[in-house]
C-alpha positions in Angstrom: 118.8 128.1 131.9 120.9 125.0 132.6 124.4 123.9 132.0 124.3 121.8 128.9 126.8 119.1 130.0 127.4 118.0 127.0 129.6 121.6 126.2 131.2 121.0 129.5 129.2 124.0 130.7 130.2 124.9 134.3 128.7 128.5 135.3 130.1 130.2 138.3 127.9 131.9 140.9 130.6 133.4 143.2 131.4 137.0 142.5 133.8 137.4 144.8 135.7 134.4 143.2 135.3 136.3 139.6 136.3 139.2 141.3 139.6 137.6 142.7 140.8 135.8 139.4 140.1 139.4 137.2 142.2 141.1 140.2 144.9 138.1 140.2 145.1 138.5 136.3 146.9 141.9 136.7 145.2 143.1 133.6 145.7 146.7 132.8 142.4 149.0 132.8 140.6 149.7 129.5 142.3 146.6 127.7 140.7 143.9 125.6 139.8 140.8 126.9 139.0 138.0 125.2 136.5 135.9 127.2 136.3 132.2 126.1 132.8 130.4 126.9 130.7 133.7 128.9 127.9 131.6 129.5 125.0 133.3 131.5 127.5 136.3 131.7 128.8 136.0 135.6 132.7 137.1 134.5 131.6 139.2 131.7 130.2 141.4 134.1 133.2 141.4 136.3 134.9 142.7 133.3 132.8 145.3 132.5 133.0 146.3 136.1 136.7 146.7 135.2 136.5 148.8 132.3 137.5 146.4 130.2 136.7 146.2 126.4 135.2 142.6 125.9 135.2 139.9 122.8 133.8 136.8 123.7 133.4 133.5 121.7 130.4 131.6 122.8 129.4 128.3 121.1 126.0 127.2 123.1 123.3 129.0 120.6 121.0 129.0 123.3 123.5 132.0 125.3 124.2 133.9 122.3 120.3 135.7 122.6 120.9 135.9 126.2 123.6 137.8 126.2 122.7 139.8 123.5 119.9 141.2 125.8 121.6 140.8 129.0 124.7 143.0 127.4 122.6 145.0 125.0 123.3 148.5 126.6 127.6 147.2 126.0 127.2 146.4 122.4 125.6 149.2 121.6 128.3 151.2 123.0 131.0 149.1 121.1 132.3 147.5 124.5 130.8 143.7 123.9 131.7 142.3 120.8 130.2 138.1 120.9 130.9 135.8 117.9 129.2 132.7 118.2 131.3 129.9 117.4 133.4 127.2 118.4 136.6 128.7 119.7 138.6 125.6 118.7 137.9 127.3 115.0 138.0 130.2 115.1 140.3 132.9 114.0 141.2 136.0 116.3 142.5 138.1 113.4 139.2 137.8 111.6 137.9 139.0 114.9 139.8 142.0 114.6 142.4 140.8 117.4 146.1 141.7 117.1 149.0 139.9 118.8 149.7 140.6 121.8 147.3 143.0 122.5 144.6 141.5 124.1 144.6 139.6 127.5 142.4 135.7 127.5 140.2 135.0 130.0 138.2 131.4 130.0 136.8 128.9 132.4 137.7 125.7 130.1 135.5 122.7 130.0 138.1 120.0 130.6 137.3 117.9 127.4 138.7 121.1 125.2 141.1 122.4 127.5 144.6 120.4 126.2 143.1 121.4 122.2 142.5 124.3 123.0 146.0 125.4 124.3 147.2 123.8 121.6 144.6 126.0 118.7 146.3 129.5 120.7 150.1 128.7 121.0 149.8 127.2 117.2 148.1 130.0 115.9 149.7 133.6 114.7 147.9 136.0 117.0 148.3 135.5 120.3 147.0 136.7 124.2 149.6 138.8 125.9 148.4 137.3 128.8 145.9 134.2 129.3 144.1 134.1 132.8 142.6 129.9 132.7 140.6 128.0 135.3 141.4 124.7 134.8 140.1 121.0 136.5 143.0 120.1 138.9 143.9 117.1 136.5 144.2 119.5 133.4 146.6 121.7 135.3 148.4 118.7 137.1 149.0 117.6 133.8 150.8 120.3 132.0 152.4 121.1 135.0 153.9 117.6 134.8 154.8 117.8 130.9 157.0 121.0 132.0 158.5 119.4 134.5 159.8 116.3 132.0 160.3 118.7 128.9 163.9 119.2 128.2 165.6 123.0 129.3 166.7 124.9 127.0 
């Protein structure tokens, strides 16, 4: 199956890599993780690896079945819980999220990435913790706006 470029669908190969940014997260064992955008399922596995419970909003139909089978042994044991929809809508209560007790984990296609920090520090539940690869523009940038917002 093929990136659809038109999701900004970037899949990540390297388990070692996936393996470094979980362990760089400092995410406690047996929490819940909210994984933006699992794709073919790389990082989701990672996270099941460390016993982590997983929620994960994926918008590409064509995934959804694939991870369904891919994961079905997970769901079935209430450990994989996938919504598929379009994470700039949707709502992490009705997900059965609480604030601050869940940890987000996402590999952000760079055309949602500014909207999309914006939908989670706007909304009323929110990640203890968010874990984000961003492009190196996306990250220059709000690295820049903290630098020129005023201290308070």
């Amino acid at each position: 199956m093929r990136a659809k470029k038109s999701l900004g669908q970037n899949f990540f190969k390297n388990e070692k890599l996936l393996e470094k940014i979980i362990e760089k997260s400092e995410i406690p064992e047996k929490s819940i993780v909210l994984e933006i955008g699992p794709g073919k399922g790389a990082l989701t596995k990672i996270l099941f690896k460390n016993n982590f419970k997983v929620f994960a909003v994926e918008k590409d139909k064509r995934m959804i079945s694939f991870l369904e089978e891919k994961f079905e042994k997970e769901i079935k044991d209430k450990k994989f819980f996938l919504f598929e929809d379009d994470v700039l809508k949707i709502d992490f209560e009705k997900m059965g999220l609480k604030n601050e007790k869940f940890y987000l984990v996402a590999n952000l296609p760079y055309y949602i990435s500014s909207r999309f920090l914006r939908v989670v520090f706007e909304g009323k539940i929110l990640p203890k913790k968010m874990t984000l690869v961003l492009q190196k523009e996306v990250a220059l940038r709000i690295a820049e706006k903290k630098k020129r917002s005023p201290k308070r």
